[in-house]
C-alpha positions, 0 to 999 in steps of 0.5 A: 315618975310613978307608975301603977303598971295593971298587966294581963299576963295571958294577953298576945300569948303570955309577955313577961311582967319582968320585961315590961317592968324592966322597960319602965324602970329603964327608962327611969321611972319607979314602978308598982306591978299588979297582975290584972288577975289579982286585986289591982283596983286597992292600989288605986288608993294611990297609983302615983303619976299614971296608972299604965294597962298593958294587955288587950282591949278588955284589960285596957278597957277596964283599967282605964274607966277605974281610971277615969272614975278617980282623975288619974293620968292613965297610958295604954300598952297594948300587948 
């Protein structure tokens, strides 16, 4: 599965983007990062399978109405 993987690197005081990656790309799927702090919204154009947010609410918040706006599939992780 592809992953759009949007991560606030500053939410539960700073998880690593390596790790979280590392979680999804163990488990199997290919994985395109982006800092929520950078333009995340362009890879929109095409997020793969499912568009994942790992941060908190403001960041899950966020990611999921952009979302939601463009029919994807879309996961929560809440950090």
């Amino acid at each position: 599965m592809r992953i759009l993987l949007v991560h606030n690197p500053t939410a539960g005081g700073g998880q690593e983007a390596d790790g979280l990656v590392a979680l999804l790309t163990d488990a199997g799927h290919d994985v395109r990062y982006s800092s929520s702090k950078d333009d995340w919204e362009r890879l929109l154009q095409d997020p793969g399978d499912l568009v994942v947010a790992a941060g908190g609410d403001g960041t899950v918040a966020e990611v999921a109405l952009a979302a939601a706006e463009g029919g994807f599939p879309f996961a929560p992780l809440p950090i």
